[in-house]
C-alpha positions as CSV (number, residue, x, y, z in Angstrom):
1,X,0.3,7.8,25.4
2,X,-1.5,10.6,23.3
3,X,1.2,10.9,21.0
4,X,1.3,6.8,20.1
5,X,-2.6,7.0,19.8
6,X,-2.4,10.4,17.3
7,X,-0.5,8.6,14.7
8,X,-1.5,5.0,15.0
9,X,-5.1,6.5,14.9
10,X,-4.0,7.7,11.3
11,X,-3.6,4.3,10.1
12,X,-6.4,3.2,11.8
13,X,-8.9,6.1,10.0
14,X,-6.7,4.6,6.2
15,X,-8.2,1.1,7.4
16,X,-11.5,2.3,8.2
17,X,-11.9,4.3,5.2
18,X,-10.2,1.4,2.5
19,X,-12.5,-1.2,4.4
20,X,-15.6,1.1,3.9
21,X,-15.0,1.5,0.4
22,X,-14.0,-2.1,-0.4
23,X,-17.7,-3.2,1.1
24,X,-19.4,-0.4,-1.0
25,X,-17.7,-1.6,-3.8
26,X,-18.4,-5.0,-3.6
27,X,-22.0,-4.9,-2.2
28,X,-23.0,-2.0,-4.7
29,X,-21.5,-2.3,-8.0
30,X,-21.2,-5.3,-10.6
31,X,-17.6,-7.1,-11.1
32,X,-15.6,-6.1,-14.3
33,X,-16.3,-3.8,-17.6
34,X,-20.8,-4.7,-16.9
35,X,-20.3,-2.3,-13.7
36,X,-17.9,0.2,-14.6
37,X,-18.9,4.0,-13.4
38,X,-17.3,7.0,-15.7
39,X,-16.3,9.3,-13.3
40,X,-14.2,11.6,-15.3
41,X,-14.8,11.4,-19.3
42,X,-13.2,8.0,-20.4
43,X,-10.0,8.2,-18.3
44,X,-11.0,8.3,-14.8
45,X,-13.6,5.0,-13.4
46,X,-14.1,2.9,-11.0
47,X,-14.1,-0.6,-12.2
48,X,-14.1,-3.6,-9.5
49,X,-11.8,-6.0,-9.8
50,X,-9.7,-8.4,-7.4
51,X,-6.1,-9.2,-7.6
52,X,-5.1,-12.4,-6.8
53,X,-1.3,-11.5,-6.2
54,X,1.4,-8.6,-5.6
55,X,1.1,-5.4,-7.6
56,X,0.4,-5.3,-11.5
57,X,-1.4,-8.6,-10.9
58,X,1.7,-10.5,-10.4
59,X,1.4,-13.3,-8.7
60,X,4.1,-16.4,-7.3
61,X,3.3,-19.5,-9.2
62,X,3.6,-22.1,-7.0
63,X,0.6,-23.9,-5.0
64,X,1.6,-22.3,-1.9
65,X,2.7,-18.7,-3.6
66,X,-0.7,-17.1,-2.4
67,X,-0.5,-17.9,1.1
68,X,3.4,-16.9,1.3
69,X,2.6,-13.4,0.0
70,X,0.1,-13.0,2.7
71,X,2.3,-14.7,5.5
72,X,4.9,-12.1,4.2
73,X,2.5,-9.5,4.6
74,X,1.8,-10.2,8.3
75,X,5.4,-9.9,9.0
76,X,5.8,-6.8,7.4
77,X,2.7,-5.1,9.2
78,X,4.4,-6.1,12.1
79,X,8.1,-4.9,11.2
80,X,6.0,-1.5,10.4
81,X,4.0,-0.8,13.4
82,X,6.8,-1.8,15.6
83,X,9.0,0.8,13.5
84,X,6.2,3.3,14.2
85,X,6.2,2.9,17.8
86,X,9.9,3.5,17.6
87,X,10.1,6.4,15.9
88,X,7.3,8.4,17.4
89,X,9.2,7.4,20.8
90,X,12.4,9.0,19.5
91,X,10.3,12.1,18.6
92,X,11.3,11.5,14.4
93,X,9.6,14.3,12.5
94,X,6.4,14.8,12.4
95,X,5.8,14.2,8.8
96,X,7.8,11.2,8.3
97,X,6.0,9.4,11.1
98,X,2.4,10.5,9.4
99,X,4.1,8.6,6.3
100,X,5.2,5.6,8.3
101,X,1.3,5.6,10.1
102,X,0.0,6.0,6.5
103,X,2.2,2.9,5.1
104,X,0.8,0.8,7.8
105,X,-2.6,1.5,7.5
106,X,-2.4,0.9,3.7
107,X,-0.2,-2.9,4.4
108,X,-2.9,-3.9,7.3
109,X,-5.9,-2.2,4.8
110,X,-4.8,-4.9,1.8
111,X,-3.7,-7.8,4.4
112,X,-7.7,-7.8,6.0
113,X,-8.2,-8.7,2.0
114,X,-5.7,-11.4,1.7
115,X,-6.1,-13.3,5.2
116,X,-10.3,-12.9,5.4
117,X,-11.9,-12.4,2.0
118,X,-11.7,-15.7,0.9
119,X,-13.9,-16.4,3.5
120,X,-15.7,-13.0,4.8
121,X,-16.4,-12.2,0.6
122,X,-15.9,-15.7,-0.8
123,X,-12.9,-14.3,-3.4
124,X,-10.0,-17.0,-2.9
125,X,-8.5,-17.4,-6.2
126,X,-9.9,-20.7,-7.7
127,X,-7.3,-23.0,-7.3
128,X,-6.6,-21.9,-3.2
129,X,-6.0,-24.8,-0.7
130,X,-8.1,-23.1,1.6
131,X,-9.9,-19.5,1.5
132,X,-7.8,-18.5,4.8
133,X,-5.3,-16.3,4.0
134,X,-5.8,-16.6,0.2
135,X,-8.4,-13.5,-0.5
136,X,-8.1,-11.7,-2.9
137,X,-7.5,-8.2,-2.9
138,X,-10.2,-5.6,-3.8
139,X,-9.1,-2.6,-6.5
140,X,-11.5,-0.1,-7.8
141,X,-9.9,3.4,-9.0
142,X,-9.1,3.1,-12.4
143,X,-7.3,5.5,-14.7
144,X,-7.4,4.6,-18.7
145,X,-4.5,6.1,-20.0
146,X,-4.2,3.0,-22.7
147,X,-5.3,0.0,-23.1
148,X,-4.0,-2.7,-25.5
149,X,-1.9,-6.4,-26.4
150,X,1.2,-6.6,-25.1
151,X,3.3,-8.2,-27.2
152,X,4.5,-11.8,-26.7
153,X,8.8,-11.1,-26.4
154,X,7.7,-8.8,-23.0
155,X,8.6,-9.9,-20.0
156,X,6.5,-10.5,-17.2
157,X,2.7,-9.1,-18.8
158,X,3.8,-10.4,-22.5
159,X,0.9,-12.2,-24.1
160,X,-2.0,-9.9,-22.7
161,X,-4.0,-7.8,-23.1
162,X,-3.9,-5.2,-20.4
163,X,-3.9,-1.5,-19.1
164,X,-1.1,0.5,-18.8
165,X,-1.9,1.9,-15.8
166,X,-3.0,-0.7,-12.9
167,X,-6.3,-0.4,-10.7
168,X,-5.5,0.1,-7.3
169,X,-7.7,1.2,-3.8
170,X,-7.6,3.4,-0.8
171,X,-4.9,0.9,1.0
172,X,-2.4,1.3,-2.2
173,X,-3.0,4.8,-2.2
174,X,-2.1,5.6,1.0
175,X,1.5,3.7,0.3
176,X,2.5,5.2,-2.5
177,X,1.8,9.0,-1.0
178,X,3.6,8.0,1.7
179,X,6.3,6.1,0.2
180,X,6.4,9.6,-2.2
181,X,6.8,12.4,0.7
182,X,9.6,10.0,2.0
183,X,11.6,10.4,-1.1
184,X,10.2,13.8,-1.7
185,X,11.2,15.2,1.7
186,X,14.2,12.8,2.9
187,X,16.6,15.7,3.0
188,X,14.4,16.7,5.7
189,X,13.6,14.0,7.3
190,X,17.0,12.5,7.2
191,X,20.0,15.3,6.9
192,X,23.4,14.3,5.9
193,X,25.5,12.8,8.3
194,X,28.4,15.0,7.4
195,X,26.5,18.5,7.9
196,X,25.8,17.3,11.5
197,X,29.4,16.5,12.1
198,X,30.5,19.6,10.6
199,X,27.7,21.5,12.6
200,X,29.0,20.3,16.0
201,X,32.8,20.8,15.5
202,X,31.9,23.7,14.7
203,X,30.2,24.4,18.0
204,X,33.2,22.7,20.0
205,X,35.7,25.2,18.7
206,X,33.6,28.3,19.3
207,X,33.3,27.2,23.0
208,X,36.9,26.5,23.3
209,X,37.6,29.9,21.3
210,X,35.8,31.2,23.9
């Protein structure tokens, strides 16, 4: 049981700590450029701001769009903790299962956003049927590379006027350095097929050899 509660525990401390910052945020700084902190020079603040949809700001655009993403959300935090469970019981490595724990504390960190911050912070996008399940997601870390129009031919962010690089929290942080050692380190974590094969025929005829 020690083993299940060592690596859930990591995605529980990613929850704690993207919660923790989310309330500072909210409770202690102003919403958009009025509040913006300089942390390093121009490129590095922390600017509050909510996003309505996936990542980048997208969003679906029908009435019901919101409240999919965050049903789809649920269902993936599921799928991830049950994947959890199943690979610390086969004894996966060690580091891929502190990326898997770090993924699911980032999905469950950004779906306490979208299921109860329409109520909890009142931040459901205007036009939401209900506040339930359509919070909005709270981003803070901000690093100004560029700013500027995008123009109209674009796809997707054509017509506006936005950063190049997006504003993201603790939650998306902790999914994209996992997601990262996982590519970084999958020779590791998942060795070629082939090698193995190769490995153990090679064992078979040195005991039958011998």
């Amino acid at each position: 049981m020690n083993k299940y509660l060592k690596y859930f525990g990591i995605a529980l401390l990613v929850i704690i700590i993207d919660q923790a910052v989310k309330m500072l945020v909210h409770f202690e700084m102003d919403f958009g450029s009025p509040g913006q902190i300089p942390i390093f020079g121009d490129w590095f603040k922390l600017h509050y701001t909510t996003n309505p949809g996936m990542a980048f700001g997208m969003e679906l655009g029908s009435e019901y769009g919101k409240l999919f993403l965050t049903s789809f959300r649920l269902v993936a935090m599921v799928g991830i903790g049950y994947y959890l469970y199943h690979i610390i019981s086969k004894k996966q490595p060690r580091l891929y299962i502190v990326c898997i724990a770090m993924i699911l504390g980032g999905a469950i960190g950004n779906l306490i956003d979208s299921v109860f911050y329409g109520v909890w912070l009142n931040n459901a996008p205007y036009n939401a049927t209900t506040p339930w399940f359509h919070g909005q997601v709270v981003d803070m870390f901000y690093f100004d590379i560029w700013e500027g129009y995008i123009p109209d031919w674009m796809p997707i962010w054509g017509g506006s006027y936005t950063a190049l690089w997006p504003i993201f929290n603790v939650a998306d942080a902790s999914i994209f350095i996992g997601v990262a050692m996982i590519l970084i380190f999958q020779g590791r974590f998942f060795p070629d097929k082939k090698e193995d094969d190769t490995a153990e025929g090679k064992k078979e005829l040195d005991q039958i050899s011998e």
